[in-house]
C-alpha positions as CSV (number, residue, x, y, z in Angstrom):
1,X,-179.0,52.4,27.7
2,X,-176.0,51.5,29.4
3,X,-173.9,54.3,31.2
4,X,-170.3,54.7,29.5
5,X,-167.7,53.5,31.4
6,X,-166.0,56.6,34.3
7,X,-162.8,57.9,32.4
8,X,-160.1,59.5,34.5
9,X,-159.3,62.9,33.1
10,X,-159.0,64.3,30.6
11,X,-161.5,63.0,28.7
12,X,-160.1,62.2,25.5
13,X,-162.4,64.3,23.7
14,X,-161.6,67.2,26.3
15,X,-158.0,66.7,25.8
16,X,-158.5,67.3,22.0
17,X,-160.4,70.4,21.6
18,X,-159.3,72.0,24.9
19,X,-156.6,70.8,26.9
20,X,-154.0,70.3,23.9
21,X,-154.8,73.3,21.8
22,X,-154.5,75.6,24.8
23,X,-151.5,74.1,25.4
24,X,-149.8,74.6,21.6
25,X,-150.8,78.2,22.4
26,X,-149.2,78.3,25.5
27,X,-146.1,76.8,23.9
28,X,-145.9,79.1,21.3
29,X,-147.1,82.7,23.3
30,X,-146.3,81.9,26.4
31,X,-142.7,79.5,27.1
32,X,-140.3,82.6,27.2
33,X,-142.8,84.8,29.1
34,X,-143.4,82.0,31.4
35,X,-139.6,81.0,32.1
36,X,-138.5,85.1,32.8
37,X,-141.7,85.2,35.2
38,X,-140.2,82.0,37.0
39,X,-137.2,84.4,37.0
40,X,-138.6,87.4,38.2
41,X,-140.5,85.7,41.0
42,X,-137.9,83.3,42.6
43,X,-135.4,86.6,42.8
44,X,-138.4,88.6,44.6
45,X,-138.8,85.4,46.9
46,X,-135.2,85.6,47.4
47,X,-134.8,89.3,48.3
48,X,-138.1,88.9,50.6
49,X,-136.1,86.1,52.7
50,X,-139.8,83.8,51.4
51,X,-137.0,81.4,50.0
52,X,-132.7,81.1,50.0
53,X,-130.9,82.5,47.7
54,X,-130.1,79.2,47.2
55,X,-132.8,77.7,46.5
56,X,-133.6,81.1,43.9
57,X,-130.1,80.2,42.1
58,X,-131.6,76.4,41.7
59,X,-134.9,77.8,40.2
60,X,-133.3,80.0,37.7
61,X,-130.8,77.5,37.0
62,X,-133.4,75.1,36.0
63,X,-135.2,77.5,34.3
64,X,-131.6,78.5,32.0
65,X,-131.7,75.1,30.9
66,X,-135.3,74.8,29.8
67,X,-134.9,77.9,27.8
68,X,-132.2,76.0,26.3
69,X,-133.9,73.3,25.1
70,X,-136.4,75.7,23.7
71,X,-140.3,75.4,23.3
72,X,-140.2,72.6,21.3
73,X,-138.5,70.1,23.9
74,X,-141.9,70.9,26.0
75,X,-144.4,69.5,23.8
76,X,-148.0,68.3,24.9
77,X,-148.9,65.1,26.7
78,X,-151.7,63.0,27.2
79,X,-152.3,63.7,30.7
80,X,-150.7,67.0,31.5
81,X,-153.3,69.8,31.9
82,X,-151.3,72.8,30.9
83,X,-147.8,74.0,30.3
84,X,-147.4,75.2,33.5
85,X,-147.8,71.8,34.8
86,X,-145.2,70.5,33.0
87,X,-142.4,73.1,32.7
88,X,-142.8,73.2,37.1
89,X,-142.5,69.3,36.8
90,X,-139.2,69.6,34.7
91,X,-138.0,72.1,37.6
92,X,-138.7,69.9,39.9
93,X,-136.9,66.8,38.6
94,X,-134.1,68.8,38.1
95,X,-133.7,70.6,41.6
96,X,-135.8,68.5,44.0
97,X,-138.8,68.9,45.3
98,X,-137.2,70.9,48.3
99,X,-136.4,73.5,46.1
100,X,-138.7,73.6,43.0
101,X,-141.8,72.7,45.2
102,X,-141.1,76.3,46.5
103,X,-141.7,78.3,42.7
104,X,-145.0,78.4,43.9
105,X,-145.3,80.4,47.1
106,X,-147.4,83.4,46.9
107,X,-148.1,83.4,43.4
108,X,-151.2,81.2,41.9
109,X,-151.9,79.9,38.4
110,X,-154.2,83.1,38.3
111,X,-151.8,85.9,38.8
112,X,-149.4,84.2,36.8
113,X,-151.5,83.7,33.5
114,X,-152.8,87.1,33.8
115,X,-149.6,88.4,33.8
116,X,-148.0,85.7,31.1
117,X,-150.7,86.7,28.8
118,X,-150.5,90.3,29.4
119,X,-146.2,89.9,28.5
120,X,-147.0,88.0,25.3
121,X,-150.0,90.5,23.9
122,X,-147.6,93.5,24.7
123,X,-145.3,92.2,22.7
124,X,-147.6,92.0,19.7
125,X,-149.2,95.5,20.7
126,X,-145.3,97.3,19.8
127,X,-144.9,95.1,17.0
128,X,-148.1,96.5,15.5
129,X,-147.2,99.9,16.2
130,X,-143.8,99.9,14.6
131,X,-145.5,98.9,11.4
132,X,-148.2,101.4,11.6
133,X,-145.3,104.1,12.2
134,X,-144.3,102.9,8.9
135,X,-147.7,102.7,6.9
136,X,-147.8,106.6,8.5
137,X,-144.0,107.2,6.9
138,X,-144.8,105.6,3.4
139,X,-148.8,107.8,3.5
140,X,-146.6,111.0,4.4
141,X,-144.3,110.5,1.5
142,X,-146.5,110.5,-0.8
143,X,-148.7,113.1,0.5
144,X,-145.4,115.3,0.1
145,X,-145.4,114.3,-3.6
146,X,-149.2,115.4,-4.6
147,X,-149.2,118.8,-2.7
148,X,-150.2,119.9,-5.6
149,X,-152.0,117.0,-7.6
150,X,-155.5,118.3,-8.3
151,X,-158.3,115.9,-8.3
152,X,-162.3,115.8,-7.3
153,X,-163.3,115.0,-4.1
154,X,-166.3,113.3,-3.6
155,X,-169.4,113.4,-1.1
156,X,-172.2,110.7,-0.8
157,X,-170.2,109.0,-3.4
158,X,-170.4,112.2,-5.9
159,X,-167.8,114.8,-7.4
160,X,-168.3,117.7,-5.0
161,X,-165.4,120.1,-4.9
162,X,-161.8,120.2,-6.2
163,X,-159.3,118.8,-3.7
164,X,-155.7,118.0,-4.0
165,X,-154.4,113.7,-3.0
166,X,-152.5,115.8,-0.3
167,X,-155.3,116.6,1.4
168,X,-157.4,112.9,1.5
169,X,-154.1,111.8,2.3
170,X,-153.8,114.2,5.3
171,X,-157.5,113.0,6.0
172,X,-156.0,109.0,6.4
173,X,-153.2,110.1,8.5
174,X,-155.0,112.3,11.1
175,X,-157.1,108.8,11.5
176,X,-153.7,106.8,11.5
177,X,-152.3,109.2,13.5
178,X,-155.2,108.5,16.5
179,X,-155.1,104.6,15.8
180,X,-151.5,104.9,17.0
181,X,-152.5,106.7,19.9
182,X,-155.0,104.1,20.5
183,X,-152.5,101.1,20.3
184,X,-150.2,102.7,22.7
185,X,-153.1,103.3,25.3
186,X,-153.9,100.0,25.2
187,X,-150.1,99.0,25.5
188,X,-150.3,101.3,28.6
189,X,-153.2,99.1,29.8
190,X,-151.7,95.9,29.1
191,X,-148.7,96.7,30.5
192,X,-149.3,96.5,34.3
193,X,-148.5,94.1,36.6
194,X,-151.2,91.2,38.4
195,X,-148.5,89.5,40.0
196,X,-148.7,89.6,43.3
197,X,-152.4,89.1,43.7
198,X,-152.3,85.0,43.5
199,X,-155.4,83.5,43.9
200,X,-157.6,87.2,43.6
201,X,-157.4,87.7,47.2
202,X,-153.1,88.6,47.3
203,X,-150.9,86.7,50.0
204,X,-150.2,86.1,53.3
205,X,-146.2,85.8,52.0
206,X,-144.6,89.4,52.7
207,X,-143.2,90.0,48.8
208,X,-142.9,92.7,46.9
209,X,-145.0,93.2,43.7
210,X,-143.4,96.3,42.6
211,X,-140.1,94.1,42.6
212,X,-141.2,91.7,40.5
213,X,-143.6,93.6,38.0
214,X,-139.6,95.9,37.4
215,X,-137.7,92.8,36.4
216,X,-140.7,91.9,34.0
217,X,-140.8,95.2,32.4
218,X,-144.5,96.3,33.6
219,X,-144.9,99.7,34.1
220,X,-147.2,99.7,37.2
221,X,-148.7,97.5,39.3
222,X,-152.5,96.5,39.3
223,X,-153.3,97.3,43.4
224,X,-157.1,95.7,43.3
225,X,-156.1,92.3,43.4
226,X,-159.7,91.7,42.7
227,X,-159.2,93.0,39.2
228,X,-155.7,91.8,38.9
229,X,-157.6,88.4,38.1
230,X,-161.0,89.6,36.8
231,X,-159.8,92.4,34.4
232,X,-160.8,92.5,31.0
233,X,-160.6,96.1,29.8
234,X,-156.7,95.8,28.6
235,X,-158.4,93.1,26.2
236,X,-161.0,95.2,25.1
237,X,-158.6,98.5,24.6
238,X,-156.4,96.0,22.6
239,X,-159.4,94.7,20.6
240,X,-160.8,98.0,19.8
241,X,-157.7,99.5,18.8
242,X,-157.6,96.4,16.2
243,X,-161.2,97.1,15.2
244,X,-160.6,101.4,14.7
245,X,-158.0,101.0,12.7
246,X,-159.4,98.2,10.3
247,X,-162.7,100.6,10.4
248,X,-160.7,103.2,8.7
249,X,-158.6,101.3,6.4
250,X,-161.6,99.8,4.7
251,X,-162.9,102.8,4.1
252,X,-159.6,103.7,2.3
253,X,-159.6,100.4,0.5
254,X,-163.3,101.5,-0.6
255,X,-162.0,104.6,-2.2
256,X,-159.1,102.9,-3.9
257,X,-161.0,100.2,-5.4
258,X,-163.2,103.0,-6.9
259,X,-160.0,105.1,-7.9
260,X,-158.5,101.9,-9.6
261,X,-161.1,101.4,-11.8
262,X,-161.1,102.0,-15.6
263,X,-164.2,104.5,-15.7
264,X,-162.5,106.6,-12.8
265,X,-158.6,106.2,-14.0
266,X,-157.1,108.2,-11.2
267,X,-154.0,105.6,-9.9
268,X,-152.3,103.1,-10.7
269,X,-151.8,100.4,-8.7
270,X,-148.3,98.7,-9.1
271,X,-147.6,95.4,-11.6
272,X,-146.2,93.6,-8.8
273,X,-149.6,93.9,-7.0
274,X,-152.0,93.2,-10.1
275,X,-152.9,89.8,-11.1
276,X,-154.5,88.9,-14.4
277,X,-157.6,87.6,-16.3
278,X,-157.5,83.5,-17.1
279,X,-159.6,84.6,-19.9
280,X,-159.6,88.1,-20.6
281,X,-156.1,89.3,-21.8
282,X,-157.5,93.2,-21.1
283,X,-157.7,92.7,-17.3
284,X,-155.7,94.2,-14.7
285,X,-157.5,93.3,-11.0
286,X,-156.1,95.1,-8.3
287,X,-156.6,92.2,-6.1
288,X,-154.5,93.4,-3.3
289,X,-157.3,95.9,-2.4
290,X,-159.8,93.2,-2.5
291,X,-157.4,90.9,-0.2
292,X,-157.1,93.5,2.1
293,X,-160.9,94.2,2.1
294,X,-161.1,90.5,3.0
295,X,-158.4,90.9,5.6
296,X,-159.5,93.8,7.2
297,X,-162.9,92.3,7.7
298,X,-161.2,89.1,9.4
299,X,-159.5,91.7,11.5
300,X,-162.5,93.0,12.5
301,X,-164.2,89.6,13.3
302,X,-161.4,88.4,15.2
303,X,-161.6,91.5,17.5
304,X,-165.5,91.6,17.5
305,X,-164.9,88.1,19.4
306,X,-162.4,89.4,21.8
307,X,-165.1,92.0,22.7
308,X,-168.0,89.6,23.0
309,X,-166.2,86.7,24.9
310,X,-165.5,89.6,27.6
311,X,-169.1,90.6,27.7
312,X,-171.5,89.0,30.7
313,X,-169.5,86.7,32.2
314,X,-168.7,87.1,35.4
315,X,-165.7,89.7,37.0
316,X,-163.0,87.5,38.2
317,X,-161.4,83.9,37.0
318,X,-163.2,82.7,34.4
319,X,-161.5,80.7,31.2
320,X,-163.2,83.1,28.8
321,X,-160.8,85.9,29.6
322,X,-157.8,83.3,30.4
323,X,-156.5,80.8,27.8
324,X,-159.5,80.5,25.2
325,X,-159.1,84.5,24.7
326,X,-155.7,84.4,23.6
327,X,-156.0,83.2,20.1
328,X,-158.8,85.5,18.7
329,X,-156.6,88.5,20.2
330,X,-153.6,87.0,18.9
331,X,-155.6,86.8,15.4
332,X,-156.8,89.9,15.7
333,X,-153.5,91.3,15.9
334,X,-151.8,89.5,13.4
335,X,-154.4,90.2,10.7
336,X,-154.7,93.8,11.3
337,X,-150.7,93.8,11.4
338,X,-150.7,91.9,7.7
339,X,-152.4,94.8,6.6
340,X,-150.6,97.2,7.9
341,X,-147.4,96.0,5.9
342,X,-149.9,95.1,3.1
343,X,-151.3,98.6,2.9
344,X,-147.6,100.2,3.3
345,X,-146.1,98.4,0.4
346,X,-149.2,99.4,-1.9
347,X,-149.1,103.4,-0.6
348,X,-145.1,102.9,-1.3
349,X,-145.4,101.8,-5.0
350,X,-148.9,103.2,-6.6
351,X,-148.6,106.3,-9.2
352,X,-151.4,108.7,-10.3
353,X,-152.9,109.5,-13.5
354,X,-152.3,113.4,-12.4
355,X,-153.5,115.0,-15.7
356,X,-157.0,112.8,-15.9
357,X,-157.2,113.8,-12.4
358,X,-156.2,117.5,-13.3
359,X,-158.9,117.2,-16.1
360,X,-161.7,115.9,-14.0
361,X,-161.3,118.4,-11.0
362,X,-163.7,120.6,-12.4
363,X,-166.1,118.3,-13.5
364,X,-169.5,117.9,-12.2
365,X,-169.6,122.0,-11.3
366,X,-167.4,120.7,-8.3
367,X,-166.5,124.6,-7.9
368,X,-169.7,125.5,-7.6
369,X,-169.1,126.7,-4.0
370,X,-166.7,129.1,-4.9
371,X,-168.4,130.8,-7.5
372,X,-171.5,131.7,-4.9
373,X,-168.4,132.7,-2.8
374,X,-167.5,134.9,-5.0
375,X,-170.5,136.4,-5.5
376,X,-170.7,137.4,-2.0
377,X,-167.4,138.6,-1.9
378,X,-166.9,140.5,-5.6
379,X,-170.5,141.3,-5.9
380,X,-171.7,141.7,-2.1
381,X,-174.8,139.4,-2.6
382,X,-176.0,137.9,0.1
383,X,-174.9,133.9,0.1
384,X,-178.6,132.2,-0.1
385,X,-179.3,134.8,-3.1
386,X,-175.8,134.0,-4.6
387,X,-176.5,129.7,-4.0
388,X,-179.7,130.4,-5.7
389,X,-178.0,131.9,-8.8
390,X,-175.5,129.3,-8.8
391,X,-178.1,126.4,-8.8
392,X,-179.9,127.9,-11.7
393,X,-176.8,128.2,-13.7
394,X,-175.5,124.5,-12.9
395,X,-179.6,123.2,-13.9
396,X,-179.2,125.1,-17.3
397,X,-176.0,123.7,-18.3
398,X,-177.0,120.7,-17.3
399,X,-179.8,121.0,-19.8
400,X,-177.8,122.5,-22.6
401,X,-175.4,119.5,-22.1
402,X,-178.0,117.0,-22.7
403,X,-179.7,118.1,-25.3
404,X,-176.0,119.3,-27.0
405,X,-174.1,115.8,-25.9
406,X,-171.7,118.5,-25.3
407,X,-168.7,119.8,-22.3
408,X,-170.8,121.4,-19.6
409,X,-170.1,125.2,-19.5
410,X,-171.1,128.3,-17.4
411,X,-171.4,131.7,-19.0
412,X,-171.4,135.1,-18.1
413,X,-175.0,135.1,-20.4
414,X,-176.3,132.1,-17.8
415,X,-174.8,133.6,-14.5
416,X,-177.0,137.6,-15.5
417,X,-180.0,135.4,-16.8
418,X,-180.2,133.7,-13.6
419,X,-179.4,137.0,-11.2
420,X,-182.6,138.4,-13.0
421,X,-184.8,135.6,-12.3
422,X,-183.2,135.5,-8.8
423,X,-182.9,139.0,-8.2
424,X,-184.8,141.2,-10.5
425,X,-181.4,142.5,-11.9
426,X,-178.0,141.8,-13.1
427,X,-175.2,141.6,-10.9
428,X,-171.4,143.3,-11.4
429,X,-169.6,140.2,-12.2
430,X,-167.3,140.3,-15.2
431,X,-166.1,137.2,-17.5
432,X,-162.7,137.2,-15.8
433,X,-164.5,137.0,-11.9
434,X,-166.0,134.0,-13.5
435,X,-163.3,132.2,-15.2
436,X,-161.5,132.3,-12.0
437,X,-164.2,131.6,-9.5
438,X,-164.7,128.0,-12.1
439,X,-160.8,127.6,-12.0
440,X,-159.9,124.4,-9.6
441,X,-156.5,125.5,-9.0
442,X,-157.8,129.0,-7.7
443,X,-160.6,127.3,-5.5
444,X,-157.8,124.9,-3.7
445,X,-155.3,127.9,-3.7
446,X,-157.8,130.3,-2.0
447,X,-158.7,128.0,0.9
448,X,-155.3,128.8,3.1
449,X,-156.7,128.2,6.6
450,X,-155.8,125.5,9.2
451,X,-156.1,122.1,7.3
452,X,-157.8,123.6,4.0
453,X,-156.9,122.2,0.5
454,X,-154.6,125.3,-0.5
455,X,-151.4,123.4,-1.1
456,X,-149.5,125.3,1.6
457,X,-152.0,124.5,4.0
458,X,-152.3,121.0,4.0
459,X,-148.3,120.8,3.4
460,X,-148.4,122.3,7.3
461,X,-150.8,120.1,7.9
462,X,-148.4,117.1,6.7
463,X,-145.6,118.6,8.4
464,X,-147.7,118.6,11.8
465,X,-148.6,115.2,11.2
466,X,-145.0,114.0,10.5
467,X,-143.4,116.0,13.8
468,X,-146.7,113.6,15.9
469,X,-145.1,110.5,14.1
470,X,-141.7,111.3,15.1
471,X,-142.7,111.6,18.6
472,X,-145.0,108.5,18.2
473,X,-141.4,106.8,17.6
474,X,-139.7,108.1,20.2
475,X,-142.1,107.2,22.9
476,X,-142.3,103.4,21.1
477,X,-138.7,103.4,21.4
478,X,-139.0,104.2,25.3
479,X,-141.3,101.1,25.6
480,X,-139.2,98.7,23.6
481,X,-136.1,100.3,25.2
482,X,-137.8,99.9,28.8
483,X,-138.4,96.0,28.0
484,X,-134.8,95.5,27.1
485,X,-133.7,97.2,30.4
486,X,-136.0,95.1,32.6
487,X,-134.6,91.9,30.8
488,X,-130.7,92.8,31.0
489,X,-132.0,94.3,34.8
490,X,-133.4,90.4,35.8
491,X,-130.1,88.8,33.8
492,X,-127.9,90.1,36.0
493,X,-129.8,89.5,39.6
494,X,-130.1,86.2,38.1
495,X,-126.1,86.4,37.3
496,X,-125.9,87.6,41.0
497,X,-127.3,85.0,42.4
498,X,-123.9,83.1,41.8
C-alpha cells in the first residue's frame, strides 16, 4: 500500500477537529481577555525599561484598534494555529516588526493561556454567583411565607414527623448557602496571577509580575512558576463547586416531582411552567422539574469531565488542562447557571396546597415521637419503656384501620392497654396529655431550639441565613467592583502612555 502523500500542517483533518474549534473558543472566551493582557503586559515592559514607552503606546494602540473591530473581524484560517497567532500578526502589520515583535518578551504562550483562561472562567465563576444569590433571595422569601405551613416530613421516603415548608426550605438554603461559599473559593483560586512565569521556568527579563497581575485584576500572584503552568486545582475547585451544587438541587428536584404529583397534592407548580397531555385533556406535567433533572445531570457530566481530563496526566504543560479544557468547564458552568435561573423562577411562582398539607401532617402516626416524649416528661417513664408503648399503640391502630377501612386513631383505652402489656400497669396520662402530644402544631411549636421546626425557630434560622446572603453580596460586589478598578486602573496607564 502506497504511503499518502507528506502534508504540511495542519493536516486538514487536524485543522477540523482541533485547530479550528479551539480557535472559535478562543474567539469567543478569550479575544477581550487576550487584548487587556497584551495591555497589561506591554505597560509592565514599559515601566521595567524591557521596552520604550514608545514602543508600549504602539502595542496598545494596535491592540485599541483590534478591539474595535471586535472578535468577529479575527476569524479562523486555514493555516493559523491559534488566535494568538493571528491577533500578534495583526499587531505586527500594524506597528512593525520592531515594535510588535517585542509583545513577546518575557512572557510565553504558557503563562499567557493560563492566565487568559483563568480571566475568562472568573468571569463565569461571579456570573454564577450572582444568580445563586438570587435563587437564595427567591428560597428565603418564600420560606418567610410558610413559617407556619404545616406539612409531613419524610424519611427513607416515608411520613415521619410533622414539619413546617420553612424548615425543608431552611434545610436547601444552608446547602445553598455553602455552594456559594464554594463558588467564591474557587473564584479565589482562579483568580491569581501565572503571568510572569513564561515558559514554566520564569524569565531572565527583570519585570514585575505583581504589576501586571494588578492591571488584570488578579488578586495574587502564583510564585511557583512550576505550578503557574502545571496547575489544575482552580479547575477542579471550579468543577466541583458546579458538581455540589447540582448534587443538591437534584435532590430538591426529587422532592418536588414527588410533591407535584396528584396522590401527594402538596404545591402547585405555576401554569406558565406546566405543559399539557397531546392526548389526555386531564394532564398537567410539571416538566420544568424534569428539564432541570435533565439539566442538572448535564451539569454534572460536564464537570465529571473537567475532573477526569485533570486526573493522571502529567504536572506541567499539557493541552488537557490548556485549550481542550475550556469548553467542558465552560459547559459546566453554563448549565449549572440555566438552572440556577431555572430553579429561581419556579421557587418564585409555585403555591401550596396548605390545608391538604395541614391535613396530612399527622398522618402516618408522624407524631409518634412526641407522644413517647411525653410520656417521659408528663408520666416520668423511662424513653425505651415509653417507645415501647408507643409502638404497640401505632401496630393496633394500624390493625383496627384495616380491618375498619377507617381514619387511624389513638386512644386513651389503646395507650393504658399497652402500658400494661409493657409495664404491668397503667400510666398517669389523661385524654387531654394525649390529644396534645398527637397535635402537629404542638409537636412543631414545642421544638424551639437552634434550627428546630417551632416556627420561631426556624424563622431565626431564616433570618441567620438571610444576614450570610447579604454578606455573600457584599463580598461579590468587592470582586466585581475590584475587576472594574483594575480595568479603569490599565485604561488610564494605557491613556498615559500618550
Amino acid at each position: 500500500m502506497k504511503n499518502e502523500k507528506q502534508q504540511t500542517f495542519p493536516h486538514p483533518v487536524y485543522s477540523l477537529h482541533v485547530l479550528q474549534p479551539a480557535y472559535d473558543d478562543a474567539q469567543r472566551y478569550l479575544f477581550a481577555p487576550m487584548l487587556a493582557a497584551h495591555e497589561a503586559h506591554a505597560l509592565m515592559l514599559a515601566e521595567c525599561d524591557v521596552i520604550t514607552a514608545e514602543n508600549a503606546a504602539a502595542i496598545c494602540g494596535a491592540v485599541a484598534e483590534i478591539r474595535a473591530g471586535g472578535a468577529g473581524a479575527v476569524a479562523y484560517e486555514p493555516g493559523v494555529e491559534d488566535l494568538f497567532f493571528r491577533v500578534e500578526s495583526l499587531i505586527i502589520e500594524r506597528v512593525g516588526p520592531a515594535f510588535g515583535g517585542n509583545l513577546q518578551l518575557a512572557r510565553s504562550r504558557n503563562d499567557l493561556g493560563q492566565a487568559l483562561s483563568r480571566m475568562a472562567i472568573r468571569a463565569r465563576i461571579l456570573d454564577v454567583a450572582s444568580d445563586l444569590l438570587a435563587l437564595r433571595g427567591a428560597v428565603g422569601d418564600l420560606a418567610q411565607r410558610h413559617l407556619h405551613t404545616l406539612m409531613p416530613g419524610y424519611t427513607h421516603t416515608q411520613p415521619a414527623q410533622p414539619v413546617t415548608f420553612a424548615h425543608y426550605l431552611a434545610g436547601v438554603l444552608t446547602f445553598l448557602g455553602k455552594d456559594q461559599q464554594r463558588f467564591a473559593n474557587a473564584y479565589a483560586n482562579m483568580n491569581e496571577s501565572p503571568l510572569g512565569a513564561a515558559a514554566f521556568t520564569g524569565t531572565g527579563f527583570a519585570i514585575d509580575r505583581e504589576r501586571v497581575a494588578k492591571l488584570l485584576g488578579f488578586e495574587r500572584v502564583i510564585a511557583s512558576t512550576h505550578h503557574s503552568i502545571g496547575a489544575g486545582d482552580h479547575l477542579t475547585d471550579t468543577a466541583f463547586a458546579v458538581q455540589s451544587l447540582a448534587v443538591g438541587l437534584s435532590r430538591v428536584t426529587k422532592d418536588l416531582l414527588f410533591f407535584a404529583t396528584q396522590e401527594s397534592g402538596a404545591l402547585h407548580i405555576d401554569d406558565s411552567f406546566i405543559q399539557i397531555s397531546s392526548i389526555m385533556p386531564q394532564k398537567r406535567n410539571p416538566v420544568v422539574l424534569e428539564h432541570l433533572r435533565a439539566r442538572l445531570s448535564r451539569a454534572l457530566g460536564f464537570a465529571q469531565t473537567v475532573a477526569v481530563q485533570c486526573h493522571s496526566i502529567p504536572y506541567g504543560d499539557t493541552q488537557d488542562i490548556e485549550d481542550e479544557i475550556l469548553p467542558p468547564v465552560m459547559a459546566g458552568l453554563a448549565a449549572i447557571q440555566e438552572c440556577i435561573q431555572l430553579y429561581t423562577a419556579v421557587f418564585a411562582t409555585l403555591t401550596l396546597n396548605e390545608e391538604h398539607l395541614a391535613r396530612r401532617a399527622g398522618d402516618g402516626f408522624t407524631t409518634a415521637t412526641e407522644l413517647a416524649d411525653a410520656l417521659v416528661r408528663e408520666a416520668g417513664l423511662p424513653f425505651r419503656s415509653a417507645h415501647s408503648i408507643v409502638a404497640r399503640m401505632v401496630r393496633e391502630s394500624v390493625e383496627a384501620l384495616e380491618q375498619e377501612s377507617g381514619k387511624s386513631v389513638m386512644t386513651l383505652e389503646m395507650l393504658q392497654t399497652a402500658a400494661q402489656a409493657v409495664l404491668g400497669r397503667l400510666v398517669n396520662f389523661s385524654a387531654e396529655q394525649l390529644a396534645r402530644a398527637l397535635d402537629p402544631r404542638a409537636f412543631i411549636e414545642a421544638r424551639k431550639g437552634l434550627g428546630g421546626v417551632a416556627p420561631s425557630a426556624t424563622a431565626a434560622l431564616v433570618e441567620e441565613l438571610g444576614a450570610a446572603r447579604v454578606a455573600d453580596a457584599q463580598r461579590l460586589a468587592q470582586s466585581q467592583n475590584a475587576l472594574a478598578e483594575s480595568e479603569a486602573r490599565r485604561n488610564a496607564a494605557v491613556a498615559a502612555l500618550g
